[in-house]
TORDO-109257 format. One record per atom (N, C-alpha, C): residue in three letters; x, z, y; residue number from 1; atom name. Coordinates in pm, 1 decimal, padded with zeros to 6 digits. Layout:
! TORDO-109257
@type = ALA&east = X&up = Z&north = Y&seq = NUM&atom = CA
...
! end
This chain:
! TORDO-109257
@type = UNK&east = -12348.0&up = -00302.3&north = -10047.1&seq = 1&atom = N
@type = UNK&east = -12216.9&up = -00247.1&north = -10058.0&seq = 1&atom = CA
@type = UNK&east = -12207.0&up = -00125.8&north = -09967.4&seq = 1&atom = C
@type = UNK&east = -12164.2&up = -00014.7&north = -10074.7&seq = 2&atom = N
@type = UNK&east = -12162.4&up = 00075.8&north = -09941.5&seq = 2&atom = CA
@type = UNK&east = -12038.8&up = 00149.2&north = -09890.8&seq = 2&atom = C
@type = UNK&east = -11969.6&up = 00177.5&north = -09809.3&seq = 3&atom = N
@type = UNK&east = -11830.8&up = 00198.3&north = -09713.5&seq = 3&atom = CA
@type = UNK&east = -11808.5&up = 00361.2&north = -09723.6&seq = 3&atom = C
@type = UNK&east = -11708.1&up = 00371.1&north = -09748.6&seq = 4&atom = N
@type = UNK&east = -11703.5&up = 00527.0&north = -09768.5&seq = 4&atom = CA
@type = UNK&east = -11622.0&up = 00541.1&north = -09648.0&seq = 4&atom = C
@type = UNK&east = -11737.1&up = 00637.6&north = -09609.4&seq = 5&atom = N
@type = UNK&east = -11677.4&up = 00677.7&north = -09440.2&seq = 5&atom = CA
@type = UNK&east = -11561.3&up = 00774.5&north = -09407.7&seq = 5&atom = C
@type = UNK&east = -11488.9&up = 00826.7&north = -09532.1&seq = 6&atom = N
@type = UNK&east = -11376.4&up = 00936.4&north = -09513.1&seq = 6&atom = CA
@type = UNK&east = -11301.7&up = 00821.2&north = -09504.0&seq = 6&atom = C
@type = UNK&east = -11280.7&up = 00691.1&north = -09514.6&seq = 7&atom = N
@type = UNK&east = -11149.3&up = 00599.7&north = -09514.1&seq = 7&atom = CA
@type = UNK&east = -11110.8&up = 00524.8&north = -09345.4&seq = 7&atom = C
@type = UNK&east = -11017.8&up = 00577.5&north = -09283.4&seq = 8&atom = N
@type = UNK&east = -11021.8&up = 00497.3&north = -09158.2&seq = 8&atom = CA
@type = UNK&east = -10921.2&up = 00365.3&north = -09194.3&seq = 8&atom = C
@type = UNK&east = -11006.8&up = 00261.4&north = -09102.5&seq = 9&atom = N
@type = UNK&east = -10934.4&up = 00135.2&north = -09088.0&seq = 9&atom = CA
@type = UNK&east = -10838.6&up = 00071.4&north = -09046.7&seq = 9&atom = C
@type = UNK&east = -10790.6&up = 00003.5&north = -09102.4&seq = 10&atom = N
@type = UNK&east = -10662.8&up = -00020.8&north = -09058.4&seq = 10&atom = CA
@type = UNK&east = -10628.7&up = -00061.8&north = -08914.2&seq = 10&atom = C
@type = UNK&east = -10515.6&up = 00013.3&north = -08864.0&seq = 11&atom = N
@type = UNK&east = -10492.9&up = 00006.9&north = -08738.8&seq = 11&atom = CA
@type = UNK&east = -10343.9&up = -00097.0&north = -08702.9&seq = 11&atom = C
@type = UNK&east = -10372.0&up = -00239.0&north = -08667.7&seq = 12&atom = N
@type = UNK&east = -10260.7&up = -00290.5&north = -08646.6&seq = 12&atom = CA
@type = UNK&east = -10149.0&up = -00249.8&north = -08573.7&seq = 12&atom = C
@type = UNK&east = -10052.5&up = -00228.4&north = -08644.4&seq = 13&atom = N
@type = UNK&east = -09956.1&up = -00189.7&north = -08555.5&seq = 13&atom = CA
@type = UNK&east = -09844.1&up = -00307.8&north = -08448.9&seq = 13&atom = C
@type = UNK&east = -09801.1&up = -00195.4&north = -08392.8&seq = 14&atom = N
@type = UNK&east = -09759.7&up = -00296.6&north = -08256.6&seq = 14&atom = CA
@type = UNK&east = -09622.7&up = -00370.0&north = -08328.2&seq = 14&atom = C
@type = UNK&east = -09666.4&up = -00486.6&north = -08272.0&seq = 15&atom = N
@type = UNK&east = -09570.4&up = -00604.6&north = -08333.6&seq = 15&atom = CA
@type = UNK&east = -09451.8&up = -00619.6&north = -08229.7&seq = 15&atom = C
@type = UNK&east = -09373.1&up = -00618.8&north = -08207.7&seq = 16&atom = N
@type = UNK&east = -09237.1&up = -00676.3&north = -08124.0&seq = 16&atom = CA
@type = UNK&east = -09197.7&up = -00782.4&north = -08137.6&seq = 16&atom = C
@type = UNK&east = -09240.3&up = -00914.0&north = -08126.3&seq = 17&atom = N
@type = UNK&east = -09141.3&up = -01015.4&north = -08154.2&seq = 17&atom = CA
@type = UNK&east = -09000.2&up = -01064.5&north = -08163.8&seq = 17&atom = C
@type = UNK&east = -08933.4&up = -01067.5&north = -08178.7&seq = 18&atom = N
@type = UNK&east = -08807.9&up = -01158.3&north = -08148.0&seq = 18&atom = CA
@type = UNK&east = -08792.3&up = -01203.7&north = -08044.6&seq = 18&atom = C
@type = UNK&east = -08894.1&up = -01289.8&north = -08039.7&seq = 19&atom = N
@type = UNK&east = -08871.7&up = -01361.9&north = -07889.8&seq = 19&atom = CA
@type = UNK&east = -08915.6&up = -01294.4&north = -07809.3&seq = 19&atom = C
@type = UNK&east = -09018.6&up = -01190.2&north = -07786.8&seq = 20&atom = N
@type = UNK&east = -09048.3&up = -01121.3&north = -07693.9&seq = 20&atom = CA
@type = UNK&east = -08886.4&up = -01038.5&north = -07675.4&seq = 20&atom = C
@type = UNK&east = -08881.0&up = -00968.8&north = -07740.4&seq = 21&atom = N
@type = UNK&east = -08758.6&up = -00865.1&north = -07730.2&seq = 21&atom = CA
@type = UNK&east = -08617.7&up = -00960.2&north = -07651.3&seq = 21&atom = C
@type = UNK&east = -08624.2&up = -01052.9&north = -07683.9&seq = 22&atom = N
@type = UNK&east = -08513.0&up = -01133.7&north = -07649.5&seq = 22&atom = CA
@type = UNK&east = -08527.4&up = -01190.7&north = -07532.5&seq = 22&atom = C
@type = UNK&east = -08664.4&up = -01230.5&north = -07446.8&seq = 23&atom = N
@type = UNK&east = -08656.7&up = -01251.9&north = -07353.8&seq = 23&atom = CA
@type = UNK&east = -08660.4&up = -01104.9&north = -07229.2&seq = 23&atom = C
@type = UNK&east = -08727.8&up = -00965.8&north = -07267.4&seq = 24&atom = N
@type = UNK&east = -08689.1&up = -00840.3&north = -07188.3&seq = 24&atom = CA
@type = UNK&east = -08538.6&up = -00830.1&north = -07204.0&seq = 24&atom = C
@type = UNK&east = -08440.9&up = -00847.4&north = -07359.0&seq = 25&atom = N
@type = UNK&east = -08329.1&up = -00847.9&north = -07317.6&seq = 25&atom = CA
@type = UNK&east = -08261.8&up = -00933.3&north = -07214.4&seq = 25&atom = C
@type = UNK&east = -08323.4&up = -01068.1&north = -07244.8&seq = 26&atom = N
@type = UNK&east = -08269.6&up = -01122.6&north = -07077.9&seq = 26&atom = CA
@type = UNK&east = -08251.4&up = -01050.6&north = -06951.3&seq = 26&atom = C
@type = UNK&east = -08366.7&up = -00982.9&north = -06960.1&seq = 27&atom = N
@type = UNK&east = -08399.7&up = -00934.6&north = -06811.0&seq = 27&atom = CA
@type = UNK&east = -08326.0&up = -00845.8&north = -06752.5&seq = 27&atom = C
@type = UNK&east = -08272.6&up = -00796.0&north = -06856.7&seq = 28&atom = N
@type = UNK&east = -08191.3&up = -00666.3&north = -06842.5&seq = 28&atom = CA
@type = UNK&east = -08081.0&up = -00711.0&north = -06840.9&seq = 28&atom = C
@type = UNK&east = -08005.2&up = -00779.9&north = -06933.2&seq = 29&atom = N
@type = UNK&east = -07868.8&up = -00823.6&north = -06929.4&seq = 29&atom = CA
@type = UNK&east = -07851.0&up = -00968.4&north = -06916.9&seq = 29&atom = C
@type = UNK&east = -07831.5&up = -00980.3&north = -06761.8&seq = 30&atom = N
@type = UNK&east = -07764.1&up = -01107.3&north = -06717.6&seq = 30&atom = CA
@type = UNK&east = -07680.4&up = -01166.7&north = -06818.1&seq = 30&atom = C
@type = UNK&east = -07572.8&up = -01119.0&north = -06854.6&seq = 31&atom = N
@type = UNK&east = -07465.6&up = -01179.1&north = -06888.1&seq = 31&atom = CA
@type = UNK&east = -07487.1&up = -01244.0&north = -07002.6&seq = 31&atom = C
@type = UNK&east = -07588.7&up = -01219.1&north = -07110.2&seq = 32&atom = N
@type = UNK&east = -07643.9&up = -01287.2&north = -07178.1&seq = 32&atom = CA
@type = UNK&east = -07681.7&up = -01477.3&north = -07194.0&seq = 32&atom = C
@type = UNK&east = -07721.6&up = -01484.1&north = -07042.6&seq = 33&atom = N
@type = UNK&east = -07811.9&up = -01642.0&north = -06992.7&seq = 33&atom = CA
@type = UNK&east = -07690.9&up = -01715.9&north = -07047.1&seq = 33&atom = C
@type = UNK&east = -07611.3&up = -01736.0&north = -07085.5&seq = 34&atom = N
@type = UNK&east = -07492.3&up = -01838.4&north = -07109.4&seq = 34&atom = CA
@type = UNK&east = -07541.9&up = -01852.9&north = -07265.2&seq = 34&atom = C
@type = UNK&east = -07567.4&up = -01776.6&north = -07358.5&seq = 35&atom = N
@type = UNK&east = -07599.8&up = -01780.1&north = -07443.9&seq = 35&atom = CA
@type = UNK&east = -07704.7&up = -01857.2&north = -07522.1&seq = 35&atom = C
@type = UNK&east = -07721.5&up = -01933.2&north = -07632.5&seq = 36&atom = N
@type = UNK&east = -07813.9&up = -01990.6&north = -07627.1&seq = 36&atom = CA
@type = UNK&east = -07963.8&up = -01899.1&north = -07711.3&seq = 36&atom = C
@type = UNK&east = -08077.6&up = -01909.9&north = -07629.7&seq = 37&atom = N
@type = UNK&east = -08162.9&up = -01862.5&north = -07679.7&seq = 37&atom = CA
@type = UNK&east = -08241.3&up = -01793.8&north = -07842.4&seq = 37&atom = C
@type = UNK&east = -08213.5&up = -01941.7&north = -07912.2&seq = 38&atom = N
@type = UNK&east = -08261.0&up = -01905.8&north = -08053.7&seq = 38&atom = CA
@type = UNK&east = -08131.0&up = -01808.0&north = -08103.5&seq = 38&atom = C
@type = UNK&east = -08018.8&up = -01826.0&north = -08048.2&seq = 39&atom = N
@type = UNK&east = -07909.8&up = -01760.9&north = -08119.4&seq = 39&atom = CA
@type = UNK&east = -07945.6&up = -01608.8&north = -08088.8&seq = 39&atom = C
@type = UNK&east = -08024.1&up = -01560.1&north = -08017.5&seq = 40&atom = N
@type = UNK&east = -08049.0&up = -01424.3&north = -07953.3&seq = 40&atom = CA
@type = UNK&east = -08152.0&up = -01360.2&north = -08014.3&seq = 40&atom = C
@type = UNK&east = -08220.7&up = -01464.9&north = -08033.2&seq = 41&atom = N
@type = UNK&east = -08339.2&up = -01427.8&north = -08117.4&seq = 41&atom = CA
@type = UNK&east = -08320.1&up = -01399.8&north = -08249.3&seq = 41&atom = C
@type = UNK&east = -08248.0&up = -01486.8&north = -08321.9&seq = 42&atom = N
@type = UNK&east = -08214.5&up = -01463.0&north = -08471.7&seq = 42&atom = CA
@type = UNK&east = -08152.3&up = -01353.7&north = -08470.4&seq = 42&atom = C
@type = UNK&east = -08057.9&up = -01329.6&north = -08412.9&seq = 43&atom = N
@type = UNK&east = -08014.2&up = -01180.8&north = -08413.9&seq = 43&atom = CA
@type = UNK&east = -08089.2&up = -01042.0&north = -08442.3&seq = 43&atom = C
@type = UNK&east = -08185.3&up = -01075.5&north = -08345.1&seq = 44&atom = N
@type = UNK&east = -08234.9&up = -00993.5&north = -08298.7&seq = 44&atom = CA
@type = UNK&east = -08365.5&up = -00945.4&north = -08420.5&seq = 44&atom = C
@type = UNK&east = -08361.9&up = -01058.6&north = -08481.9&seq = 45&atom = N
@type = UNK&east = -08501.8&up = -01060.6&north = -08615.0&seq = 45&atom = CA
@type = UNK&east = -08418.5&up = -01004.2&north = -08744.6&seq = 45&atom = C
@type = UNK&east = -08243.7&up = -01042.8&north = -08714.2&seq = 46&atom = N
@type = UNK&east = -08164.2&up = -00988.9&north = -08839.7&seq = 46&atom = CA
@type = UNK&east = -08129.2&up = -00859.5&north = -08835.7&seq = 46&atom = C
@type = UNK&east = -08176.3&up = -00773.8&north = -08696.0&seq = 47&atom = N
@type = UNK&east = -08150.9&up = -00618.7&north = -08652.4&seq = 47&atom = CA
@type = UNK&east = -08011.3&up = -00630.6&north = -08618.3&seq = 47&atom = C
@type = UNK&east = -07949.0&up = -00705.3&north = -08608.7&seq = 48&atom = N
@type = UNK&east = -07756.5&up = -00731.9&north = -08522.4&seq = 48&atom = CA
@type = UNK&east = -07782.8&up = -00701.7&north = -08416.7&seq = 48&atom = C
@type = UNK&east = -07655.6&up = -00663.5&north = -08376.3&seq = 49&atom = N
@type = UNK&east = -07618.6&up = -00594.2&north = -08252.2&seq = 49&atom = CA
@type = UNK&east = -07580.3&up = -00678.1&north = -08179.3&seq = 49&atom = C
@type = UNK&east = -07647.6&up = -00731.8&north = -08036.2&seq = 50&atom = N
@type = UNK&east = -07602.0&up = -00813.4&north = -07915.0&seq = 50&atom = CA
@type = UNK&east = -07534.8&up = -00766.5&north = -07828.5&seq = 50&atom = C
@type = UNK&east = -07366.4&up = -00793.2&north = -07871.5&seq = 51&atom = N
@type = UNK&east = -07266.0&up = -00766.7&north = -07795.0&seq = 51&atom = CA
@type = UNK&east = -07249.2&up = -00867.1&north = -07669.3&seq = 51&atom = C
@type = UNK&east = -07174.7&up = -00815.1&north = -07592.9&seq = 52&atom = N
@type = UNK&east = -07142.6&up = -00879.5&north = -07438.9&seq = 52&atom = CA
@type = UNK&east = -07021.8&up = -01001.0&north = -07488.2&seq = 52&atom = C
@type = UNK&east = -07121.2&up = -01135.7&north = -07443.9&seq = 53&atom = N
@type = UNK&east = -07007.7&up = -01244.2&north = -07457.5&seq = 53&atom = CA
@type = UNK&east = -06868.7&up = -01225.3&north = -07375.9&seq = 53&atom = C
@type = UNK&east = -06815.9&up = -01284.3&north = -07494.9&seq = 54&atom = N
@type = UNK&east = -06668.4&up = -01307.2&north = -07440.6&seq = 54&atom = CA
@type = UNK&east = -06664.3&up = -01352.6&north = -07270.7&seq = 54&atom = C
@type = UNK&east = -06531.9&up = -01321.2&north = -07282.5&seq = 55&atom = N
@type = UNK&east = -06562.7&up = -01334.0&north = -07099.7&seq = 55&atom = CA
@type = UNK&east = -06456.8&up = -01509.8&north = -07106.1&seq = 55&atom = C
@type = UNK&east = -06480.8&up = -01595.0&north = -07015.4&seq = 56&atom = N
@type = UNK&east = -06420.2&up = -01752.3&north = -07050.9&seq = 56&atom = CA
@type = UNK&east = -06359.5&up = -01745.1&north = -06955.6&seq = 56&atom = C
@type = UNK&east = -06347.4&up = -01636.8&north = -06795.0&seq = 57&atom = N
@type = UNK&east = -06329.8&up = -01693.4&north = -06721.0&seq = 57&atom = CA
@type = UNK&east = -06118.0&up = -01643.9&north = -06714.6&seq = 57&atom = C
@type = UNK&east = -06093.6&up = -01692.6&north = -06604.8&seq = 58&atom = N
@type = UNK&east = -05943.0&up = -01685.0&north = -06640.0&seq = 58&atom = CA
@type = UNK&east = -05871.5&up = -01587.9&north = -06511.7&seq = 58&atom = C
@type = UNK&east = -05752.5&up = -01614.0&north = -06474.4&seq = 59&atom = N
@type = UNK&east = -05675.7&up = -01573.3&north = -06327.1&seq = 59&atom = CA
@type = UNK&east = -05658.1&up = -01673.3&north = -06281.0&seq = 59&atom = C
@type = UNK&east = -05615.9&up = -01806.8&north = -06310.4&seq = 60&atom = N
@type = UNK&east = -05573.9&up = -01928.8&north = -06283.8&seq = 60&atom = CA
@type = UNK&east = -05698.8&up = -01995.9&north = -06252.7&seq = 60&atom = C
@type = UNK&east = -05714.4&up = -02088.7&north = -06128.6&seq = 61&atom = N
@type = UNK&east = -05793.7&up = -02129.9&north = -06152.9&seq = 61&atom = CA
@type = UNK&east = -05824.2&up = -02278.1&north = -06210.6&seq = 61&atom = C
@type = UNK&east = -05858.6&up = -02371.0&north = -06244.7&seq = 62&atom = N
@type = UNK&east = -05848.8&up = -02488.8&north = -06327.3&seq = 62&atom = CA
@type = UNK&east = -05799.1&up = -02586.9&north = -06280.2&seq = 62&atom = C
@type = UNK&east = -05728.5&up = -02695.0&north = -06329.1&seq = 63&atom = N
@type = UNK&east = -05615.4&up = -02787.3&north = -06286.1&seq = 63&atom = CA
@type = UNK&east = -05727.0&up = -02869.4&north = -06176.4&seq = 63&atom = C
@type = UNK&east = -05706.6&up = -02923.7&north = -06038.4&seq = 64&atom = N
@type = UNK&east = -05713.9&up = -03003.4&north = -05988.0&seq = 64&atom = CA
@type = UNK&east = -05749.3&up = -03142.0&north = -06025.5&seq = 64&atom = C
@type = UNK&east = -05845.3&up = -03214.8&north = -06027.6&seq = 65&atom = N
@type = UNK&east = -05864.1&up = -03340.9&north = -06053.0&seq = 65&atom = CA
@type = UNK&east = -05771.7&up = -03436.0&north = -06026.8&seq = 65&atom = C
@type = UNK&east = -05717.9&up = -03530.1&north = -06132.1&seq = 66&atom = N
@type = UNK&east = -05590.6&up = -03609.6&north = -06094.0&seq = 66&atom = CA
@type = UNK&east = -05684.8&up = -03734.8&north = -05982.1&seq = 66&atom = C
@type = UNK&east = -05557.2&up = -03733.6&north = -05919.9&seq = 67&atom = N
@type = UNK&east = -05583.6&up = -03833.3&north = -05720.7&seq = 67&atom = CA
@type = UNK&east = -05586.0&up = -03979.4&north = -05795.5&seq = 67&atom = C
@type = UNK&east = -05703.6&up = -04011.0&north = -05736.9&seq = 68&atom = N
@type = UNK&east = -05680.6&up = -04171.3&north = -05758.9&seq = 68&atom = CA
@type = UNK&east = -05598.8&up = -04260.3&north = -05667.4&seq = 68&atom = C
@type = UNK&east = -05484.3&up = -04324.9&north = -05637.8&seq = 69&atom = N
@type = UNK&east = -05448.7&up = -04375.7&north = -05523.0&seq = 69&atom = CA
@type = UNK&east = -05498.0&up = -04522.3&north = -05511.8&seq = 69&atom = C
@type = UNK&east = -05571.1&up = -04570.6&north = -05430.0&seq = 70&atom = N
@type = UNK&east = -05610.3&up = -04685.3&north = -05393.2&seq = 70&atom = CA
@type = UNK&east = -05509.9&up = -04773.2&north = -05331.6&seq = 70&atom = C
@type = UNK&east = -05481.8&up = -04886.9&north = -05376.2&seq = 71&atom = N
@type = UNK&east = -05386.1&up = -04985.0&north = -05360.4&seq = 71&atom = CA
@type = UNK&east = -05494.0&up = -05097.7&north = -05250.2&seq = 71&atom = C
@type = UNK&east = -05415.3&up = -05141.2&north = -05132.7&seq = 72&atom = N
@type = UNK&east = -05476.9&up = -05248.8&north = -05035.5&seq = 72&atom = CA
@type = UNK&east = -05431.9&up = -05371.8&north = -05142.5&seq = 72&atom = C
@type = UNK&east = -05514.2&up = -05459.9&north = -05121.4&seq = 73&atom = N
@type = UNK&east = -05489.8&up = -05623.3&north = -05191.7&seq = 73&atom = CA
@type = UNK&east = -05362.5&up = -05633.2&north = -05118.0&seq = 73&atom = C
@type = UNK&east = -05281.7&up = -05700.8&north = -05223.2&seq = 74&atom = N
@type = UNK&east = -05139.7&up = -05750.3&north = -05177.5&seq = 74&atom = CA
@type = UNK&east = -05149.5&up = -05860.8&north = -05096.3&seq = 74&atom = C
@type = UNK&east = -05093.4&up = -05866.0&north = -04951.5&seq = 75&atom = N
@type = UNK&east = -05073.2&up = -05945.9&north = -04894.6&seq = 75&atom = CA
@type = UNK&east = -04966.5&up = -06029.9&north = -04875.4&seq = 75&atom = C
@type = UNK&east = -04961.3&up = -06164.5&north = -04865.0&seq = 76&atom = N
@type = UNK&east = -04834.9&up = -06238.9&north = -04900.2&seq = 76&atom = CA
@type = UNK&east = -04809.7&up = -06318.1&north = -04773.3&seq = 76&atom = C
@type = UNK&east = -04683.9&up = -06330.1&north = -04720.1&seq = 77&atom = N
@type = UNK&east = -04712.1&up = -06369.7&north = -04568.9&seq = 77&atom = CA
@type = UNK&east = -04749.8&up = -06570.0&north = -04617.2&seq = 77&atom = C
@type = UNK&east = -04757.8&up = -06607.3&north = -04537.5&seq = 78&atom = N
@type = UNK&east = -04788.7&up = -06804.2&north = -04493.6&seq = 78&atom = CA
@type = UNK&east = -04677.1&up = -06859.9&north = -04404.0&seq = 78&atom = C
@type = UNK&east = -04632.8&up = -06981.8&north = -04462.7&seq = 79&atom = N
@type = UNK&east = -04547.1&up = -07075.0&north = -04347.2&seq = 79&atom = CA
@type = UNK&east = -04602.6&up = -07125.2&north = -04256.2&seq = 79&atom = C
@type = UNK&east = -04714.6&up = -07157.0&north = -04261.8&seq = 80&atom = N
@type = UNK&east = -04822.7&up = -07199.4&north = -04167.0&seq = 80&atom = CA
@type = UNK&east = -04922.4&up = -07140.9&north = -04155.7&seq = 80&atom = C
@type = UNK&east = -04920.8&up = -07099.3&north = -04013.5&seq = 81&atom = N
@type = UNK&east = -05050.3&up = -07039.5&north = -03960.1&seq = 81&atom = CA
@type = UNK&east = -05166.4&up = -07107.0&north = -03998.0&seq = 81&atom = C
@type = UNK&east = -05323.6&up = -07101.3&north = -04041.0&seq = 82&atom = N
@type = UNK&east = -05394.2&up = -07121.1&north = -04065.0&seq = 82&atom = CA
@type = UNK&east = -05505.3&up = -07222.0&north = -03941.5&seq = 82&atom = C
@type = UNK&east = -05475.2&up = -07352.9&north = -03939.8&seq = 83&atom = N
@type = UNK&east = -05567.8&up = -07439.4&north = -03848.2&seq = 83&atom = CA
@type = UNK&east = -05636.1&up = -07353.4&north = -03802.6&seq = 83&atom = C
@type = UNK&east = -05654.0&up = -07395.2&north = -03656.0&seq = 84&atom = N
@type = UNK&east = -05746.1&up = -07313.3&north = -03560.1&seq = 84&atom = CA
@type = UNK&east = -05842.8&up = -07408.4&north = -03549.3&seq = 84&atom = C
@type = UNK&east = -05963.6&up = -07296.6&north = -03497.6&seq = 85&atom = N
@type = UNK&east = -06100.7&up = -07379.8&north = -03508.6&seq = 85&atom = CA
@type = UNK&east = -06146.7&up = -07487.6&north = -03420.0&seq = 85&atom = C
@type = UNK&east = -06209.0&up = -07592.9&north = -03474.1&seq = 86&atom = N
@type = UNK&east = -06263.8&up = -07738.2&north = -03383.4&seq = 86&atom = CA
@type = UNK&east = -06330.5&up = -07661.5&north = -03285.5&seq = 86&atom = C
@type = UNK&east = -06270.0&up = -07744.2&north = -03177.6&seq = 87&atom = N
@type = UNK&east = -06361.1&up = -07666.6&north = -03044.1&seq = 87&atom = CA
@type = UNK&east = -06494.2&up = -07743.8&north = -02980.3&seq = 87&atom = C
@type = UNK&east = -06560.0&up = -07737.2&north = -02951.8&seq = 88&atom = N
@type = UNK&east = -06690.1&up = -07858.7&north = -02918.2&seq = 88&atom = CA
@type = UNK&east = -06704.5&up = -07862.9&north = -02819.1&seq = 88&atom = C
@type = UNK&east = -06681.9&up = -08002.1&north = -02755.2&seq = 89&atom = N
@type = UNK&east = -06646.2&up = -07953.9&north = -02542.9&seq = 89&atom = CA
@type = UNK&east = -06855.7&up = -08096.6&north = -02589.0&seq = 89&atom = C
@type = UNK&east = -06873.2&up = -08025.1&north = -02470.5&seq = 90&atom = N
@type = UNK&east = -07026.7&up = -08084.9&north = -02436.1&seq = 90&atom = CA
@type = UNK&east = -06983.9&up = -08202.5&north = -02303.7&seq = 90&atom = C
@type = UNK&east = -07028.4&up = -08310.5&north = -02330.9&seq = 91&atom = N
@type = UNK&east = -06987.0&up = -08399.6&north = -02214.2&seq = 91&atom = CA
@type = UNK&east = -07126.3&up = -08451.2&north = -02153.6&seq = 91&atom = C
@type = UNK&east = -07147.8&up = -08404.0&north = -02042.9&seq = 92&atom = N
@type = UNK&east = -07299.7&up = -08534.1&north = -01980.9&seq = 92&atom = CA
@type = UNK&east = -07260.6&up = -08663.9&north = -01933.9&seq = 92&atom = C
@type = UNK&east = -07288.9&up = -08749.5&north = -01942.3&seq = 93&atom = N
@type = UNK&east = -07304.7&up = -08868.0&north = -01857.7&seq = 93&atom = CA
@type = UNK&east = -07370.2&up = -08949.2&north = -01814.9&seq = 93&atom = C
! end
């Protein structure tokens, strides 16, 4: 077989991934990381434009956790004091 030498070979061209591209966009734009990954990527393979997420945060800042109040066991008073303890007297003899 013989190769005709006026033909040059094919030269792969440079590939960009998706995911490559999507993780340098990380790098560059923080504000991105909230985002979830494959969602950045698909974009990015559909040629869409990766706009700056919405912003979530507020002026207010978020309600306080409701207080648990802890209740002591109810105590109930007694008519009678509670027997006092046997005393043990030691006797030699």
């Amino acid at each position: 077989m013989k190769i005709n030498p006026t033909t040059t070979p094919a030269v792969p061209h440079a590939h960009n991934s998706p995911a490559k591209a999507a993780r340098e966009l990380l790098k560059s734009r923080p504000d991105l990381a909230n985002q979830p990954f494959g969602q950045i990527v698909s974009k990015l393979a559909r040629g869409e434009e990766i706009a700056a997420p919405e912003s979530t945060t507020t002026d207010t800042p978020p309600p306080a956790p409701p207080q648990i109040e802890v209740l002591a066991p109810e105590v109930t008073p007694t008519d009678t004091p509670p027997p006092a303890p046997a005393q043990i007297v030691d006797v030699l003899v």
